[in-house]
N, C-alpha and C positions, 0 to 999 in steps of 0.2 A: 369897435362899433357895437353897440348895443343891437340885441335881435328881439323882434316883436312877439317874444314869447306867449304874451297873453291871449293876442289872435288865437294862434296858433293852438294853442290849448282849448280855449273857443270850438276851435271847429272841431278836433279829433275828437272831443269830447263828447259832441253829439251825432258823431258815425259810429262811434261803438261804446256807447252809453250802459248797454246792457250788458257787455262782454264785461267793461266796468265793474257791474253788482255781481256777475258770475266770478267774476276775479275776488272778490275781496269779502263775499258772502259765498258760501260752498250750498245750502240750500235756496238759492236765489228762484232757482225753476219751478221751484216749490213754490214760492214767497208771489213771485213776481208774474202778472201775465204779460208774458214779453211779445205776445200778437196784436196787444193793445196798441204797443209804441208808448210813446213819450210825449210828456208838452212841457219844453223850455222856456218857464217864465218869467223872462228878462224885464218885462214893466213889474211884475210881480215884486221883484229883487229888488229895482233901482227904486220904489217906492220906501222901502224898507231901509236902504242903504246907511251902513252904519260913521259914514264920513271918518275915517279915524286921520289922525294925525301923522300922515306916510311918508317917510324920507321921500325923496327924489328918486332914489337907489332900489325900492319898494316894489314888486308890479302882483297884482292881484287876480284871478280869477274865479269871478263866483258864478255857481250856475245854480239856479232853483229849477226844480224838474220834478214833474208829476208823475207818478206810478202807480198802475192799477195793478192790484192785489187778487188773487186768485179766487179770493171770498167776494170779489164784486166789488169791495172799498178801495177811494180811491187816498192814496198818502202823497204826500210830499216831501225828497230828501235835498237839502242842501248840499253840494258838493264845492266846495272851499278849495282851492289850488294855488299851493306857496309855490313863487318863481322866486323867491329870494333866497341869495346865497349864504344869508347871517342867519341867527337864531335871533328870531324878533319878540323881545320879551315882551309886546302885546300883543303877540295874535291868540293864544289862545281866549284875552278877553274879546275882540275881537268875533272871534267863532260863539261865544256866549250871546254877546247884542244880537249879531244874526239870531239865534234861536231864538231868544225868547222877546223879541221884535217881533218874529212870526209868528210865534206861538200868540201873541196879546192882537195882532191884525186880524189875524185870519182863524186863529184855533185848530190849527192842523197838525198831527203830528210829524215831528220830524226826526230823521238821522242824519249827520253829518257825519260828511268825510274827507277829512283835507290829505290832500296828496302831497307830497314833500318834495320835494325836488332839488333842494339846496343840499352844499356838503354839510353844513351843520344841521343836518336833517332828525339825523338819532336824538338830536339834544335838543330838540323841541319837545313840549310835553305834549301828551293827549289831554289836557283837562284844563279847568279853570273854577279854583277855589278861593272859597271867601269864609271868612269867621268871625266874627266880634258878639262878645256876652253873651253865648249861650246861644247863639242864631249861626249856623253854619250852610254854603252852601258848596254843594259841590256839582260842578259838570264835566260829563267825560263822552269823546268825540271817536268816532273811528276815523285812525291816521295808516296813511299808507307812502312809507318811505322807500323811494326808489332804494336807498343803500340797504337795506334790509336784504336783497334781493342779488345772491351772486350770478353772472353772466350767465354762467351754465343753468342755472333755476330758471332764469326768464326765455334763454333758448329754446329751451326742452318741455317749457309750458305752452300746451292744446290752445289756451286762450290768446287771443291776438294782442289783449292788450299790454301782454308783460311784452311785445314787440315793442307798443308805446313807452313804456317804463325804459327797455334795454336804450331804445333811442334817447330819449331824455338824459338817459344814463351816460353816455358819451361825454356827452357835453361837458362832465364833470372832471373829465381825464386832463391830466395837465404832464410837463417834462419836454425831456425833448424828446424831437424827432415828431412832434403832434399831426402834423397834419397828415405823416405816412402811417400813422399810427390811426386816426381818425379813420383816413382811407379804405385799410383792413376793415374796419370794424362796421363802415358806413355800406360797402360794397358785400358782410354777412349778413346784416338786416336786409339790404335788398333783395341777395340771393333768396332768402326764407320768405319774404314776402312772392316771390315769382314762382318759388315751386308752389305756396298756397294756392294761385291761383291770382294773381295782380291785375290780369287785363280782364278777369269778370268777375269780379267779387266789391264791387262799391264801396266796403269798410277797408278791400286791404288798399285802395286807391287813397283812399282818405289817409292813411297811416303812411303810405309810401308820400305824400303832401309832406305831412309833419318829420319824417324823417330828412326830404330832402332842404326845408326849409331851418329845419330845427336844427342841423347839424350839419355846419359850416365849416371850410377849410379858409385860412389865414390867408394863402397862395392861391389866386386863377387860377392855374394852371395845373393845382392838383385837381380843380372843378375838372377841368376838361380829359383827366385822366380817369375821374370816377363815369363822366359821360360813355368813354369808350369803353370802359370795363363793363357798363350797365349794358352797353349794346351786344357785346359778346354773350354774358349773359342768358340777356334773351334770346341770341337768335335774331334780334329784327334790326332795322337800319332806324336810329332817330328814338329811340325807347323813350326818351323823355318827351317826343312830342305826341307821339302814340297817347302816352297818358296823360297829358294834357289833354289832347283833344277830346280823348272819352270821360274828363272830367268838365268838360266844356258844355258837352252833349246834354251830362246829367244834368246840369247846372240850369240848360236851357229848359229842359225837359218839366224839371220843377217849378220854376218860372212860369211855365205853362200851365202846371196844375194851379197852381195859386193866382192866375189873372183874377184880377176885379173886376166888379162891374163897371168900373169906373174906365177902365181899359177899355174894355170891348162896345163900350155906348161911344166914345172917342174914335176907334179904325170904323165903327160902321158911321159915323158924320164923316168923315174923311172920305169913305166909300161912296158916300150916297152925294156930298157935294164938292168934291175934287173930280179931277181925272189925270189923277196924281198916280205913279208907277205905287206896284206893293211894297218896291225896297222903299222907296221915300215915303210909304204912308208909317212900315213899319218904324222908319226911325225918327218919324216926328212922336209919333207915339209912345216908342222905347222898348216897343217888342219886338218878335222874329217876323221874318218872313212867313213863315210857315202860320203863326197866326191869324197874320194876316188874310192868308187864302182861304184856312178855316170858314171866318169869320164873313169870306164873299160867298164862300160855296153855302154858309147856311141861310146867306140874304137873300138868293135865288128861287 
C-alpha cells in the first residue's frame, strides 16, 4: 500500500521550517529573522510549475517560502523534497526550471534545497550542467540526504529536525523481522519526542503526526502493541488521543485566527434572521461553536 508521503511532508515542513535552515545552515540565526515567521507560497509555486514528465511511481514536494533577512530584505528559498526511491536522472533538471522560472517571474533571489529521502539518495547529483561551443552553464543546489546521516548523529542532535530525518529514515530499513524492528525504533523517536516536551511544544506534536503517520507496521497488531508501549511511556491512559485532541484544538484555534469576512457577515444574518440553536448556526456556516457566541456577544 502506497503512503501519502507528500502530505505528509507538506505539513512537517511548515511546523519546523526554521529548525529546517538551523539544520542544514549553521549561521542561520544570523542570516535569518526567525520572529518574522514564514509565508508559504503555494499559488506562487503552482504558477510557476515546471509539469515534468513523472512516472506513476514519482511523488514530489515543493514548497516556495519567504524569509526575512536580518538586514530587513525579504528572500525566497525553494525547498524541493524527493520521495522517490530511484535516482531520477531528471531531477536535477528539474530543480533548474524551478530557479530560473523564478528568477525570470518574479526576480527574487533564491536557494534551493532538496531533501533526499530515497535509498539511491547518495547517487543523486547536487547540480545541473549544460555545455555546447564555448557557452557553459552550471547550477548547484544544497541537497540534504537522510543517508548521510548515521542513527546515532540524528539522536544526539539539539535540532528537532534530524528527529524528522531519523523518522523518514526508518522507512528505508528492509529484512526480516521488520516490523519488530520498526517497533524498536518507532517507540525511540517517540520516547525522545515526550522527554522534549510532546504534549506542549506544537513542532514536537507536528513531528510526532509525521512519525506516526510516516512510519507504518505491515501487521495491526504490532499498531496496537506500539499504542500500549506509547501509553506506558507517558504515564497517561489513551496518549494517542491526548494528542490528537490538542492538535484538534490548535487546528480550531487557527481557523479562528484566519475567519473571513465572508464568514462572520454569514453567522451574524443567521443570527439576526434565524432562531436557529448556535450548534446549527455554526454548522451551516462551517465554523465552531465558540465562534459563533463570539460573534452574538459582540452584536449586543
Amino acid at each position: 500500500m502506497r503512503r501519502n508521503y507528500d502530505i505528509l511532508w507538506k505539513g512537517v515542513l511548515e511546523e519546523v521550517f526554521d529548525d529546517l535552515l538551523r539544520f542544514l545552515f549553521p549561521n542561520a540565526n544570523e542570516l535569518f529573522d526567525m520572529e518574522k515567521g514564514f509565508e508559504f507560497l503555494d499559488k506562487e509555486l503552482a504558477k510557476i510549475h515546471t509539469e515534468p514528465a513523472i512516472r506513476s511511481d514519482t511523488r514530489f514536494v515543493d514548497k516556495l517560502v519567504k524569509v526575512y533577512q536580518r538586514d530587513g530584505s525579504e528572500e525566497w528559498i525553494l525547498v524541493h523534497v524527493e520521495v522517490q526511491g530511484t535516482n531520477d536522472p531528471e531531477f536535477a533538471e528539474r530543480m533548474f526550471k524551478y530557479y530560473y522560472r523564478i528568477f525570470d517571474r518574479y526576480n527574487r533571489p533564491v536557494t534551493a534545497i532538496a531533501i533526499l529521502t530515497g535509498r539511491d539518495g547518495k547517487n543523486m547529483t547536487d547540480r545541473y550542467e549544460r555545455s555546447y561551443l564555448g557557452t557553459k552553464l552550471a547550477y548547484q543546489y544544497n541537497t540534504l540526504c537522510i543517508l548521510d546521516f548515521t542513527d546515532k548523529e540524528l539522536e544526539e542532535n539539539e535540532n528537532i529536525f534530524a528527529l524528522v530525518l531519523l523518522a523518514a529514515k526508518k522507512t528505508l530499513l528492509k529484512g526480516k523481522d521488520l516490523d519488530k524492528r520498526l517497533l524498536n525504533e518507532k517507540l525511540l523517536i517517540a520516547r525522545m519526542l515526550f522527554e522534549r516536551g510532546l504534549f506542549s511544544k506544537k513542532k514536537l506534536q507536528g513531528i510526532w503526526s509525521f512519525l506516526n503517520l510516516y512510519v507504518q507496521f505491515e501487521n495491526p497488531e504490532t499498531n496496537h502493541i506500539f499504542v500500549e508501549q506509547i501509553d506506558l511511556i507517558t504515564g497517561k491512559k489513551d496518549t494517542m488521543g491526548v494528542i490528537e485532541q490538542l492538535a484538534e484544538i490548535r487546528k480550531e484555534e487557527g481557523r479562528e485566527e484566519g475567519r473571513t469576512e465572508k464568514e462572520i457577515i454569514v453567522v451574524k444574518n443567521l443570527l439576526s434572521a434565524t432562531k436557529f440553536s448556535l450548534e446549527k448556526i455554526a454548522s451551516i456556516a462551517g465554523v465552531s461553536v465558540a465562534f459563533v457566541k463570539e460573534i452574538k456577544k459582540e452584536k449586543k
